[in-house]
DRENMISE-47771 format. One line per 10 residues: number of its first residue (from 1); for each residue x, y, z of C-alpha. Coordinates in pm, 1 decimal. Example, Ala and Ser with C-alpha at 12.3 -4.5 7.8 and 13.67 -1.06 7.14 Angstrom:
DRENMISE-47771
1) 1230.0,-450.0,780.0; 1367.0,-106.0,714.0
***
This chain:
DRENMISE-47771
1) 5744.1,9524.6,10321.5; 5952.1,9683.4,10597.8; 6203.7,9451.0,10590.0; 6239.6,9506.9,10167.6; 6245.8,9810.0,10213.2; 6550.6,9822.2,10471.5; 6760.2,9564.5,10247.1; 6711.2,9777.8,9943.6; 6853.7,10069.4,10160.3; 7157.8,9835.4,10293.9
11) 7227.2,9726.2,10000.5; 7228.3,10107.5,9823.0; 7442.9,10250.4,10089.4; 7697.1,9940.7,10072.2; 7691.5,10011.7,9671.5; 7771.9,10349.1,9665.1; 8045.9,10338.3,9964.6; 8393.4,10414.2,9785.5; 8662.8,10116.7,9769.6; 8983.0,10279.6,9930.8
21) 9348.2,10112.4,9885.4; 9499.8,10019.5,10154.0; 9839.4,10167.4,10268.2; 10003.6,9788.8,10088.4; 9828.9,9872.6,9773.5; 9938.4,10256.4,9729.6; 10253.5,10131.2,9749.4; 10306.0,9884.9,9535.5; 10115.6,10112.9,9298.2; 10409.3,10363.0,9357.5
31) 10657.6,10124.1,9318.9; 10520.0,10005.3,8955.6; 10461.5,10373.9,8831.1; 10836.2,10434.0,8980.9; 10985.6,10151.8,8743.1; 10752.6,10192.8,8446.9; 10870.2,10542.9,8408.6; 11208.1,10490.0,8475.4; 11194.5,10211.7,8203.0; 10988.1,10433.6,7962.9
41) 11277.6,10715.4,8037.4; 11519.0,10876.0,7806.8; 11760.8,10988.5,8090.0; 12053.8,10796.5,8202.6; 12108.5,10752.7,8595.4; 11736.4,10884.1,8607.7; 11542.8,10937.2,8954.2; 11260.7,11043.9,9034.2; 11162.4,11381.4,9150.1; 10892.1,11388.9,9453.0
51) 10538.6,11229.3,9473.2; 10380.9,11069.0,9216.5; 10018.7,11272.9,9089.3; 9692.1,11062.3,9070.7; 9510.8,11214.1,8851.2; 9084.3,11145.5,8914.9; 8946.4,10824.0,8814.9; 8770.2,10950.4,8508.1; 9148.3,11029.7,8329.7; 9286.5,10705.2,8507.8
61) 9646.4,10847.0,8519.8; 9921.0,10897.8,8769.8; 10230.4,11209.1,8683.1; 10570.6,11124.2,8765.4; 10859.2,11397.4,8763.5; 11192.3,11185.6,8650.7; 11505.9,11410.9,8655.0; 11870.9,11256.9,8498.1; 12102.5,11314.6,8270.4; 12088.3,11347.5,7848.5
71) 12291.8,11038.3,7713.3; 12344.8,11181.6,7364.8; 12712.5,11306.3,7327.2; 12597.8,11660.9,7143.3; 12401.5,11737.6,7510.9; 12759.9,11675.0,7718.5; 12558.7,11480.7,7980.8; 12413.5,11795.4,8042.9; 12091.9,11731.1,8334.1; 11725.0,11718.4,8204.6
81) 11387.7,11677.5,8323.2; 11099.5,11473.2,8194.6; 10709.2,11431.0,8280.2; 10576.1,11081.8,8306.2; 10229.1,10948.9,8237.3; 10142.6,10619.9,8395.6; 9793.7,10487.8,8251.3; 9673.7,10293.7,8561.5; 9398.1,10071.3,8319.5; 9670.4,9949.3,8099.7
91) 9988.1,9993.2,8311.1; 10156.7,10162.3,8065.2; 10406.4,10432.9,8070.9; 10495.9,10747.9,7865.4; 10713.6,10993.9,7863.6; 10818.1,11354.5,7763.2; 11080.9,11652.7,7799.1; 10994.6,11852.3,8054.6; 11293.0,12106.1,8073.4; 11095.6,12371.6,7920.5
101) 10853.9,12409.9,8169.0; 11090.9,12349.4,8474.1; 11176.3,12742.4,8589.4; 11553.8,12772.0,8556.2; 11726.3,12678.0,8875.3; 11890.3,12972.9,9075.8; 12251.5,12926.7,9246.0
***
């Protein structure tokens, strides 16, 4: 019964220990959020803008700041901002102006 009872306990403890990513893994998840933005993008010569975001688990999604350039000629390649939402369960990107929330830039 002793012995039961310390498998049981192994084998809880091993099931609620948390899987972490190893340094490979965050960055090729990086380097797919990087290019699904940029793909999903509306900017021409786009980049992006610091880290990406992980948002928890439960919402499953990583933020990307992309900043470029408008490519429509009424916006005279004027620079613009956009937020990026990479859904890590279906590895899907999506993507929208962010210029109004960006505080203006000072000189």
């Amino acid at each position: 019964m002793k012995a039961s009872t310390l498998i049981l306990i192994s084998l809880t403890a091993l099931a609620t220990q948390a899987q972490a990513s190893s340094p490979a893994e965050w960055a090729a998840h990086d380097k797919a959020v990087q290019a699904s933005c940029i793909k999903a993008s509306h900017l021409r010569n786009v980049k992006q803008v610091g880290n990406p975001a992980l948002f928890d688990d439960k919402l499953g999604y990583t933020a990307l700041l992309l900043r470029g350039h408008y490519p429509q000629a009424h916006m005279k390649n004027q620079a613009g901002t956009e937020l990026c939402l990479y859904n890590r369960k279906s590895k899907t990107a999506t993507v929208t102006e962010w210029d109004s929330v960006m505080p203006a830039r000072s000189n």
